[in-house]
C-alpha positions as CSV (number, residue, x, y, z in Angstrom):
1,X,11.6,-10.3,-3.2
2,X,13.7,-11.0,0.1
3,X,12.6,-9.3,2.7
4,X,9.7,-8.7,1.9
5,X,6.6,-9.0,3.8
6,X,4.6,-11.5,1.7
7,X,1.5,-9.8,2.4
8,X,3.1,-6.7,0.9
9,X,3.6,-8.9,-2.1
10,X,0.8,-9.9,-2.2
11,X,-1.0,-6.1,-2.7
12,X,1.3,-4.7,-5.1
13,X,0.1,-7.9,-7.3
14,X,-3.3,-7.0,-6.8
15,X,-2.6,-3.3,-7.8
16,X,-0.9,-4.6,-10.7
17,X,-4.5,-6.7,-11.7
18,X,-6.6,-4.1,-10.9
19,X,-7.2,-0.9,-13.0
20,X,-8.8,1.3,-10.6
21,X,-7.1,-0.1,-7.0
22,X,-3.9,0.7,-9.4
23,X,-5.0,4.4,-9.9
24,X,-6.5,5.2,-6.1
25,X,-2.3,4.0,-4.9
26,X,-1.5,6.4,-7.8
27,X,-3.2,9.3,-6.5
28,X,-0.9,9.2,-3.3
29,X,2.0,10.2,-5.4
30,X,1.6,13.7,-5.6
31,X,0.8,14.0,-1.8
32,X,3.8,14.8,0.7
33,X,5.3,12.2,2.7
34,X,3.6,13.1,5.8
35,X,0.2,13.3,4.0
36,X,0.4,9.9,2.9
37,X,1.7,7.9,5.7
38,X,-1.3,9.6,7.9
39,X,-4.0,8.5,4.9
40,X,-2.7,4.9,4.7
41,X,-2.7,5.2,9.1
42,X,-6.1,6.3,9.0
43,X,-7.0,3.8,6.5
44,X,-5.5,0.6,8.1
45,X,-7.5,1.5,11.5
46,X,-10.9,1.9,9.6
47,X,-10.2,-1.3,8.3
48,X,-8.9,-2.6,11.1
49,X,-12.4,-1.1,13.0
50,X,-14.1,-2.9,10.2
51,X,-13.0,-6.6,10.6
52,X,-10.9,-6.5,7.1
53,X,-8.5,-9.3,6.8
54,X,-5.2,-8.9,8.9
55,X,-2.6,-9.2,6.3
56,X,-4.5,-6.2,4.1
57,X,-4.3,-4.5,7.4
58,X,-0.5,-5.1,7.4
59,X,0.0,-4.2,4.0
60,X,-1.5,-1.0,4.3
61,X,0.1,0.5,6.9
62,X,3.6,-0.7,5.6
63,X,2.8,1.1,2.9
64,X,2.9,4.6,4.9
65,X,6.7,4.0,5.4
66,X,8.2,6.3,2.6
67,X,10.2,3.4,1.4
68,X,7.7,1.3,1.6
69,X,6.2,3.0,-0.6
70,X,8.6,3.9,-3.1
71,X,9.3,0.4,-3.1
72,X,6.3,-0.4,-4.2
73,X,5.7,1.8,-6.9
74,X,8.9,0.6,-8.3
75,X,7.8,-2.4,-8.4
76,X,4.3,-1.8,-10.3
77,X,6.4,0.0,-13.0
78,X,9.3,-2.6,-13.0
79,X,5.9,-4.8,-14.7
């Protein structure tokens, strides 16, 4: 994956693993663009507020870019 932030690689691996982390990224599908990118914001500072590891941070709010995004859903269902 060129280009890529590995840390970005690095989640979508762990959301292939995981069952339920799988199905909360899921859940963002249906919501609009703008609706997601301000959840994923508002969850990368409460992590950030909580001490959570800096690359999980990074991946998180990647993943409110819309292609970001997209991105990685194609490639959970590229597996």
């Amino acid at each position: 994956m060129s280009g890529v932030p590995d840390e970005l690689v690095t989640f979508v691996q762990v959301l292939a693993e995981d069952d339920d982390l799988r199905a909360w990224f899921e859940s963002f599908v249906e919501v609009s663009e703008a609706e997601r990118a301000k959840g994923f914001l508002e969850l990368a500072a409460r992590m950030q507020a909580a001490g959570e590891r800096p690359e999980l941070i990074a991946a998180t709010t990647l993943l409110a870019t819309p292609e970001v995004f997209r991105a990685a859903r194609a490639a959970l269902e590229g597996r």
